[in-house]
C-alpha positions in Angstrom: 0.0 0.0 0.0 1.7 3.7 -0.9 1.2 5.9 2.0 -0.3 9.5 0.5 1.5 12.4 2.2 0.3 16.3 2.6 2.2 19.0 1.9 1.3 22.6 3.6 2.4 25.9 1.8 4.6 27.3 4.1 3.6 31.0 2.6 0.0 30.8 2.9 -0.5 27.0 4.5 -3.0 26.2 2.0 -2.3 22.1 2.2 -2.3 20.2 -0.9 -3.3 16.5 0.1 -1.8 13.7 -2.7 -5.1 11.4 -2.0 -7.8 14.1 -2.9 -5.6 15.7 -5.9 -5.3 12.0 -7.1 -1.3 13.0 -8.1 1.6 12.7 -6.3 3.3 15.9 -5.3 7.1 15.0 -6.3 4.7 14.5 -9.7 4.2 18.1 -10.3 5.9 19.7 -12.6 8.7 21.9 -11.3 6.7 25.2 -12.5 3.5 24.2 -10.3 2.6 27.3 -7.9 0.3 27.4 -5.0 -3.2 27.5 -6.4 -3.9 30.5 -3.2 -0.7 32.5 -3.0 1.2 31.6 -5.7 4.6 30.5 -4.5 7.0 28.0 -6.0 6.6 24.1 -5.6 9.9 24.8 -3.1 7.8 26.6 -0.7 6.3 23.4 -0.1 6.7 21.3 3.3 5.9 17.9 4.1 3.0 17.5 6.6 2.8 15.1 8.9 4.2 12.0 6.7 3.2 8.9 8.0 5.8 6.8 10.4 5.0 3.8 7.5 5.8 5.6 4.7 8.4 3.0 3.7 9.9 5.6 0.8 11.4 7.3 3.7 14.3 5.8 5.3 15.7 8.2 7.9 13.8 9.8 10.6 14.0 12.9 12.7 16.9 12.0 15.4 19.3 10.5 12.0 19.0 13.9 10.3 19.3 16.5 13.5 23.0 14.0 14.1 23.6 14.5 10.2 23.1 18.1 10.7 25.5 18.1 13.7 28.1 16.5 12.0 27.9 18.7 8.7 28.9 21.8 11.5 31.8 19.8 12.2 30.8 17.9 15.9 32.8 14.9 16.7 31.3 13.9 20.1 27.7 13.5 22.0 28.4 13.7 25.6 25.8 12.4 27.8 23.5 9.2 29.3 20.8 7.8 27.4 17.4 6.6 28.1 14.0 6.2 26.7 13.2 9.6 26.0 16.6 9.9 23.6 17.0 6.2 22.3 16.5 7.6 18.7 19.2 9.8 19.5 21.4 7.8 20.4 20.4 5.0 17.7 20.8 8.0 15.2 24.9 8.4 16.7 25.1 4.5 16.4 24.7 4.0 13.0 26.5 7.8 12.0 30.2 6.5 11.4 31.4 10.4 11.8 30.2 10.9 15.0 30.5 9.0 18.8 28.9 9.2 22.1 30.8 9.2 25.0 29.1 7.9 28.2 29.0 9.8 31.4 27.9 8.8 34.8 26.7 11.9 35.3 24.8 14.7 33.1 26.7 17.3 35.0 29.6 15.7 33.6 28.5 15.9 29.9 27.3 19.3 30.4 31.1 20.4 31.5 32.3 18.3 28.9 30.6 20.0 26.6 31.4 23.5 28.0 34.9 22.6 28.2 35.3 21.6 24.3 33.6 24.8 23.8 35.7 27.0 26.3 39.4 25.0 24.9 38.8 24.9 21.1 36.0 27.4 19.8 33.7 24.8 18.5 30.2 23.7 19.3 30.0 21.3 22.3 27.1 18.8 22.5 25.4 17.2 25.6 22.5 14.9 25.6 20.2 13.9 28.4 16.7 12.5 29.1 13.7 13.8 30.3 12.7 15.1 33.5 16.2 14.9 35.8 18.5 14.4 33.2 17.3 17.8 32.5 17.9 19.0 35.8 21.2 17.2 36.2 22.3 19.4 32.9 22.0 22.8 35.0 25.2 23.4 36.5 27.4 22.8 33.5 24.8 24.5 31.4 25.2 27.7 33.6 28.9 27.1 33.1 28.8 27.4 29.3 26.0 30.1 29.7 28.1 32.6 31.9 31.8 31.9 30.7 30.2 32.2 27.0 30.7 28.7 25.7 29.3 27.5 23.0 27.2 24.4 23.9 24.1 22.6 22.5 22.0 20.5 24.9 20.0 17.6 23.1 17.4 17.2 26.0 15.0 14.3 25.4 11.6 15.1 26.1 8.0 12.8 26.8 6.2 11.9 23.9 4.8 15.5 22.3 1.6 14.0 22.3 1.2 13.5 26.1 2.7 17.1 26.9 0.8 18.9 29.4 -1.1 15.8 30.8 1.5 15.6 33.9 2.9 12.8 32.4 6.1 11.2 34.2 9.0 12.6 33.8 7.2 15.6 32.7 8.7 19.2 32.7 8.3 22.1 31.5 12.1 22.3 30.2 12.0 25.4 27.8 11.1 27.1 31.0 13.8 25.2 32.7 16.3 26.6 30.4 15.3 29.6 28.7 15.8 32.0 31.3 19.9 31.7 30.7 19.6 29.9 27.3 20.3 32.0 24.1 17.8 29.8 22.5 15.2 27.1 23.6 12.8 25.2 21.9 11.0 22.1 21.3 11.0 19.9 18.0 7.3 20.0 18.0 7.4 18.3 14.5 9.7 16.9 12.1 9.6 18.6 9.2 11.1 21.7 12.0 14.2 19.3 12.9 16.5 20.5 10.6 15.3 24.5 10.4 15.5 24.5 14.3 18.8 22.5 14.8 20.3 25.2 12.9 18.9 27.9 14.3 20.4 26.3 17.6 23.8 25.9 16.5 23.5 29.8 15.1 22.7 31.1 18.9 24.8 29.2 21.2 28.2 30.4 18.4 26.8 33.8 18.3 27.3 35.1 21.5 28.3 32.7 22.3 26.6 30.5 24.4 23.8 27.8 25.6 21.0 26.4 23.2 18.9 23.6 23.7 16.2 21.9 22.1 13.6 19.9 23.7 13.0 16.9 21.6 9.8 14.8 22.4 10.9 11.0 21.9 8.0 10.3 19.4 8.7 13.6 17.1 12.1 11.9 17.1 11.8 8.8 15.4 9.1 10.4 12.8 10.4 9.9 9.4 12.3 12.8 7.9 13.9 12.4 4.6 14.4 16.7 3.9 18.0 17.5 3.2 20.8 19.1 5.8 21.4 22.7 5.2 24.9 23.4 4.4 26.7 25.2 7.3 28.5 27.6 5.0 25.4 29.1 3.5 23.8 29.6 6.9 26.7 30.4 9.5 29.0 33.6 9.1 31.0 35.3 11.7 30.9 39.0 12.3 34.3 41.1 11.3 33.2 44.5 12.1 35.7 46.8 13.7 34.7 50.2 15.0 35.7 53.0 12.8 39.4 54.3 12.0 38.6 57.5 13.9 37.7 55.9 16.8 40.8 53.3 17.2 42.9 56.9 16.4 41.4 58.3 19.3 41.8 55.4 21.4 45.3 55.8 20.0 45.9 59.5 20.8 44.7 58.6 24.5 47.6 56.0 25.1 50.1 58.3 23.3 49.4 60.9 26.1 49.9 58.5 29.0 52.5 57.8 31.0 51.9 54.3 33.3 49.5 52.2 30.8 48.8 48.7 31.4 47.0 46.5 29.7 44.9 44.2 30.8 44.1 40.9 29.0 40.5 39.0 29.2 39.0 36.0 27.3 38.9 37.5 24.3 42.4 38.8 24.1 43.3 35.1 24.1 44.5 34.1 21.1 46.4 37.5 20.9 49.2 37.0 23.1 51.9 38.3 20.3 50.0 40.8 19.6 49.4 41.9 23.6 53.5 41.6 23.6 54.1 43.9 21.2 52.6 46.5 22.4 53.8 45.5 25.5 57.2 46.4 24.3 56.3 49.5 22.3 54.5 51.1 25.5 56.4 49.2 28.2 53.6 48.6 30.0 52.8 45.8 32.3 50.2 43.1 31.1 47.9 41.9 33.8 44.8 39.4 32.9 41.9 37.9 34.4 42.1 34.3 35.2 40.2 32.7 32.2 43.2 34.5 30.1 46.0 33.6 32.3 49.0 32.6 30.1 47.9 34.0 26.9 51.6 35.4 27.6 54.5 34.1 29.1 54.2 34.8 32.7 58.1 35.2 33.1 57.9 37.9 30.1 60.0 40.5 32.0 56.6 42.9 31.6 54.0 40.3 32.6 52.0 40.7 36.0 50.0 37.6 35.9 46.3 37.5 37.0 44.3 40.4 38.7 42.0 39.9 41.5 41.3 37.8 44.8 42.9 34.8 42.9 45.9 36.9 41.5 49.1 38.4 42.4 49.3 41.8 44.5 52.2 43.0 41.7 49.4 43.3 39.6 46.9 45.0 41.8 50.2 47.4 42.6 50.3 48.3 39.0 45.8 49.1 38.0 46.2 51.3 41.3 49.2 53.2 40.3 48.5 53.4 36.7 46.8 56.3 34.6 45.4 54.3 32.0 43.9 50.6 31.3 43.6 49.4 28.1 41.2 46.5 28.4 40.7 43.3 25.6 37.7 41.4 25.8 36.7 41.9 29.2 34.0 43.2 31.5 36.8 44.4 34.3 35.1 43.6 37.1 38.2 44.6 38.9 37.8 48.3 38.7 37.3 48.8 42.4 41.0 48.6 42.4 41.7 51.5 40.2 42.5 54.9 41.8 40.5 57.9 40.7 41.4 60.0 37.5 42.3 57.1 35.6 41.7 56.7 31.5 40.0 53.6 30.3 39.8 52.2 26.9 38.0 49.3 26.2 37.6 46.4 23.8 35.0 43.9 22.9 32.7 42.3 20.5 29.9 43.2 22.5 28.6 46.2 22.7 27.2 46.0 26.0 30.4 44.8 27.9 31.7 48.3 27.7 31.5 50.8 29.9 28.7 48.2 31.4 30.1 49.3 34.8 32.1 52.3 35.2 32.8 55.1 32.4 35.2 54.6 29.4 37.0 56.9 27.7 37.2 55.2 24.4 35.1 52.0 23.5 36.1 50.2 20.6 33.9 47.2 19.1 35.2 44.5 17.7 37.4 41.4 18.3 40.2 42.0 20.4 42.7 40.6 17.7 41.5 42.6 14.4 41.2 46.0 16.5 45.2 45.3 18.2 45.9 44.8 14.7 44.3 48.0 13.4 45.5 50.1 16.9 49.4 48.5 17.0 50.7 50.6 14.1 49.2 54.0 15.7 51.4 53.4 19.1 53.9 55.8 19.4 57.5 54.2 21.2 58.0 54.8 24.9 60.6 54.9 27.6 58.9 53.8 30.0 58.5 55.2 33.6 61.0 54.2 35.7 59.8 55.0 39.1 56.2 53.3 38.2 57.6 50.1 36.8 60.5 49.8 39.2 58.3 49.7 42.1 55.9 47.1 40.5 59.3 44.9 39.5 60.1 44.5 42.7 57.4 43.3 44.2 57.3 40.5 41.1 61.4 40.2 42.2 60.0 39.3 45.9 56.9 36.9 44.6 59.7 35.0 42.3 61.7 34.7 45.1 59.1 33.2 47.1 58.0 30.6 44.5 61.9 29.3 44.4 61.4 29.3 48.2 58.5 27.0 48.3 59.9 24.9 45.7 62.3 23.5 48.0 60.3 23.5 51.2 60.2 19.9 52.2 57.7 20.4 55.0 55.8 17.7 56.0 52.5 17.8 55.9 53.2 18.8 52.6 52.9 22.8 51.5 50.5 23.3 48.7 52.9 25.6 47.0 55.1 23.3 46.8 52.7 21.0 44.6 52.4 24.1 42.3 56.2 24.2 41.2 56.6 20.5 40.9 54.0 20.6 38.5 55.6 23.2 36.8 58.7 21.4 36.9 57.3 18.2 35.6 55.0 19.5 33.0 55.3 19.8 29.5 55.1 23.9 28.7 52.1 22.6 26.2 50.0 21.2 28.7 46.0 21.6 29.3 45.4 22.0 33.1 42.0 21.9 34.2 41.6 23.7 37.7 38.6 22.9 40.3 37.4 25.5 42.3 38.8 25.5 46.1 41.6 26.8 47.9 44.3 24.9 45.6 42.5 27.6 42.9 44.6 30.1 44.3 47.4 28.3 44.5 47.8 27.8 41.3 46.6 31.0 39.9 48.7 33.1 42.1 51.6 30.9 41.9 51.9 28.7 38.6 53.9 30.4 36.1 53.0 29.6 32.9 55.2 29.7 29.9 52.6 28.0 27.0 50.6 25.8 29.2 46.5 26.3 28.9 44.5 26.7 32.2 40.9 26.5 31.7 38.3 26.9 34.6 34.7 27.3 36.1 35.3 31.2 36.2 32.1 33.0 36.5 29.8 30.1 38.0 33.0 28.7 40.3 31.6 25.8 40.3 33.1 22.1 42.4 33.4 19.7 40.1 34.4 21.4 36.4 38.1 19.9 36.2 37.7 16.4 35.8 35.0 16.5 33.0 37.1 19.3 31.7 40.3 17.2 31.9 38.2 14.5 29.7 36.8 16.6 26.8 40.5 18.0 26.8 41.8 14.6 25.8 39.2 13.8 23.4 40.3 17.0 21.8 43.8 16.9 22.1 45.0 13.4 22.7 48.6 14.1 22.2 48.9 16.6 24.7 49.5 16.2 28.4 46.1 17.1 30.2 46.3 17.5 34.1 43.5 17.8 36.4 44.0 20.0 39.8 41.4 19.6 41.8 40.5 19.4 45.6 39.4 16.3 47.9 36.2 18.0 47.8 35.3 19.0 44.0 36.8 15.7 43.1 34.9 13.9 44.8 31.7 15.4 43.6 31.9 13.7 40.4 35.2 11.4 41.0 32.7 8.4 39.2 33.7 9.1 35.7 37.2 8.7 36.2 35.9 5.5 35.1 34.9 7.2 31.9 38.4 8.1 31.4 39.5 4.5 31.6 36.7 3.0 29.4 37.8 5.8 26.6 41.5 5.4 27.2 41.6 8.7 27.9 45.5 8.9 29.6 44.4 12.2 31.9 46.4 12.7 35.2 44.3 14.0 38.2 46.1 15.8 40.9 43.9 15.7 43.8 45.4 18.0 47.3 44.0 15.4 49.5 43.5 17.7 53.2 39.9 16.6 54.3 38.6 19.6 54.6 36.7 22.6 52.3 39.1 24.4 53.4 38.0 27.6 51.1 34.9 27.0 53.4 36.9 27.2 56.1 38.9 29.9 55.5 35.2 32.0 55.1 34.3 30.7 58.4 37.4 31.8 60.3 36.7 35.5 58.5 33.7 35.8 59.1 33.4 35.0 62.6 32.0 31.7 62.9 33.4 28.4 64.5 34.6 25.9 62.0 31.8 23.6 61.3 30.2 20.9 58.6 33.0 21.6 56.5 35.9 18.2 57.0 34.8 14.7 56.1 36.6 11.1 55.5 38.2 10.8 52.1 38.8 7.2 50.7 42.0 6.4 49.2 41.8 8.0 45.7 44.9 6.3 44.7 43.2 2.9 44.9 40.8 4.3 43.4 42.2 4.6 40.5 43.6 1.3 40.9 40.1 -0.6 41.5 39.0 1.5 38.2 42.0 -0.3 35.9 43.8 3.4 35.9 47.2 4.4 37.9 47.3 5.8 41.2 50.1 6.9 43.7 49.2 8.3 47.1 52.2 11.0 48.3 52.4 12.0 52.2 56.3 13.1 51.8 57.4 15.9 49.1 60.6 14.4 48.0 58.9 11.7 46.6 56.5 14.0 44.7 58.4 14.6 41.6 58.7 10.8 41.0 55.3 10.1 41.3 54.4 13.3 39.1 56.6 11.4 36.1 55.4 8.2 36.9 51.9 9.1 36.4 52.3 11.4 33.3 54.0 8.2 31.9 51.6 5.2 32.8 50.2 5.7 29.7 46.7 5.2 31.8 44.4 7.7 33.5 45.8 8.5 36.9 45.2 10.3 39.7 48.4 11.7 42.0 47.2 11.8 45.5 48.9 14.3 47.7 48.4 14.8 51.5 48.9 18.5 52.2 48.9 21.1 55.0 45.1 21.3 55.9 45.7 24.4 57.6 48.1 26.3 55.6 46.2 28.3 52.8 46.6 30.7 49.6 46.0 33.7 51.3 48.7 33.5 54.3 51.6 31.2 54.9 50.1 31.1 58.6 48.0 28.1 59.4 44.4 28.4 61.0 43.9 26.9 63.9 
């Protein structure tokens, strides 16, 4: 029996049904217009084609994959279940294209946020209905406020029984949209395709999160329309602000005498660029966190990262300075600035600048075309003597201190002295993925890098980020060391999947600064007032852990055994986790231990 379909005019929806016309549509001549409006046979969509129609061989979930992998995604993060089988089904039999299994949909979620945050590209996640939803929040929020661009695949309950309190039941494009750049539901299928796209578009615009409900009967409808090609439909924006604005900008920073510049996200694949003028201005580059080591942090002129998880050289320099060129960030750091200072600012969005205090110049655009338009208009400077001398020294005094701790055989064992045997130990290439807790500061105040990537939770700080990080890392870039700092406490959160690292082969190395306590909690305690309370725990042995997992693990309670256990690991060719028993009382912000 041939199934008859109906096609709707998708200009005026008059519905031209194959059974009462008595001819098949694909029949009519290429020149046949709507009989109402009069558009073109191509104006033409398929209405509701029958799930028997054997003449169609793919259905909804096989074409939304195809279209994913016509962008260019390699991996589906995530955990399936009835609500997404056709999904998954859909990745199964796509050769170009693999899922990776999670325990945990926070996991995916950060996975997909971290691919996003490390190479540019779209990051996918997949969950069911109704707390796989849920479970997606906290990386979602991740990609959502550090602007990475992610696409959640969130299965839904059949579109038919939506609204009848049906189990598993949500309302999810509530659920998302309120820090979603786009959310919708694949209502039908001949929308799969249109809407898939329009996803992709939102979450690389700003970029950011996009997720489309997709109810598990619309899924495996049959859909035979073809992919839209991603070249015709996706174009990035290259608009600079005017020459006469990037002149002023110049003319500002020609007049000053104590610029720095400060580096954020988007200055991050402009490090050359950042040095140059460096050099030309001698001025001191400073950078937030997400952008730390888009220079060499022993560049003579480098100051590391501003703020409460940064160095006090650079703090020095934004109060004593008289103008701050900023790239590609918000500079939520301008309490430090002294009064009667200049700002210039850059960013692709409009709305970063001046969002907070006044600017004296805005330019729009990204931060690497405007340096390249603004570099050539910087006059040469000597350089203030007196301004820079004082910041030097206090660098000269935190250098000093680094080589101190790096030979501080203490027992328990000094977190800072972790910090420079991983730098000794690590290859200057390296991804490091970095929890959120007191080893945060740590590192960010006292790792030096010199090419190595760091990539965090920033504006979330969210427990838990670095090991799924760690793994999307390695997926991406399995040639490269990728090293995992995290705490007892945030590793333990989703320690499970370092069972996903072992299933995938996926040679990571987790550092975990084993001290029983949340000891960033404590710290807040102490300052604030309050007794130390609900903050320690037990901790199992991580290192046999790893071990029960099939991985590598080494437990390390004296520091001159650290360095061998570092190379060890990094050379098990297996996932590993390096477990070190440190100081639980000695912390980032004071060498003094809190009772």
């Amino acid at each position: 029996m041939i199934n008859l379909a109906k096609y709707r005019c998708s200009v005026c929806n008059y519905i031209y049904n194959e059974e009462t016309e008595g001819k098949g549509f694909d029949d009519l001549p290429d020149s046949w217009t709507c009989p109402v409006c009069g558009a073109p046979k191509s104006a033409f969509v398929t209405e509701g084609v029958s799930k028997d129609d054997e003449r169609i061989e793919t259905n909804v979930a096989e074409k939304i994959i195809e279209q994913l992998v016509a962008i260019g995604v390699k991996h589906v993060y995530g955990i399936p279940g009835d609500s997404n089988l056709p999904l998954l089904n859909a990745i199964r039999k796509n050769n170009n294209i693999d899922f990776i299994l999670t325990r945990h949909e926070e996991t995916a979620a950060f996975m997909a946020s971290a691919h996003g945050k490390i190479t540019g590209k779209l990051g996918v996640c997949m969950s069911i209905a109704g707390p796989g939803a849920t479970n997606l929040i906290t990386g979602l929020m991740d990609a959502a406020t550090d602007r990475s661009p992610v696409l959640a695949l969130v299965g839904q309950i059949p579109e038919v029984y939506l609204g009848s309190e049906a189990f598993q039941e949500i309302s999810q494009i509530a659920l998302f949209r309120p820090f979603a750049e786009y959310a919708e539901t694949v209502a039908r299928a001949n929308q799969a395709i249109k809407l898939t796209m329009m996803a992709v578009k939102y979450a690389l615009k700003k970029p950011g999160l996009s997720v489309l409900s997709c109810p598990t009967d619309v899924l495996a409808d049959k859909l035979d329309d073809p992919i839209i090609e991603p070249d015709k439909r996706i174009f990035s924006s290259e608009s600079v602000s005017a020459y006469q604005d990037i002149q002023k900008a110049a003319d500002l920073i020609n007049r000053c005498s104590r610029p720095v510049i400060f580096g954020g996200w988007g200055s991050r694949f402009s490090g050359d660029l950042l040095m140059e003028l460096s050099r030309k201005l001698k001025a001191p580059i400073a950078t937030t966190s997400r952008a730390k080591g888009v220079v060499y942090e022993t560049y003579q002129y480098c100051l590391g990262v501003l703020g409460s998880i940064g160095t006090k050289y650079a703090a020095k320099a934004i109060r004593d300075c008289d103008l701050i060129l900023i790239i590609g960030s918000g500079f939520r750091q301008a309490n430090l600035v002294s009064s009667g200072v200049k700002f210039v600012q850059i960013d692709k969005d409009p709305t970063r600048i001046g969002k907070t205090f006044d600017v004296h110049v805005g330019l729009v655009g990204d931060g690497h075309r405007v340096l390249e338009k603004l570099l050539p208009l910087i006059e040469e400077k000597e350089g203030n003597e007196e301004f820079l001398s004082q910041v030097f020294d206090m660098k000269l005094r935190h250098m000093e201190e680094l080589e101190k701790e790096s030979k501080d055989y203490s027992v328990p064992i000094n977190p800072g002295f972790v910090i420079q045997a991983l730098r000794r130990n690590l290859d200057t290439n390296a991804i490091i993925t970095v929890d959120v807790g007191d080893h945060t500061y740590w590192f960010y105040k006292k790792f030096l890098c010199e090419g190595h990537k760091p990539y965090l939770n920033a504006n979330m700080a969210s427990m838990g980020f670095a090991l799924p990080a760690a793994l999307a890392a390695k997926l991406d870039f399995p040639d490269r060391q990728v090293v995992c700092v995290a705490g007892d406490g945030g590793f333990g959160m989703l320690m499970a999947d370092f069972t996903t690292a072992v299933r995938e082969k996926l040679n990571i190395v987790a550092i975990v600064f084993n001290d029983g306590v949340l000891k960033n909690i404590k710290k807040e305690l102490v300052r604030d007032g309050y007794p130390i309370f609900g903050v320690e725990f037990p901790n199992p042995n991580f290192a046999q852990f790893a071990e029960s997992c099939g991985g590598f693990g080494v437990r390390v309670d004296a520091p001159d055994k650290l360095d061998e256990a570092l190379q060890m690991a990094l050379n098990s060719g297996k996932p590993s986790i390096v477990e070190i028993i440190i100081d639980p009382d000695k912390t980032a912000a004071s060498t003094k231990k809190v009772d």
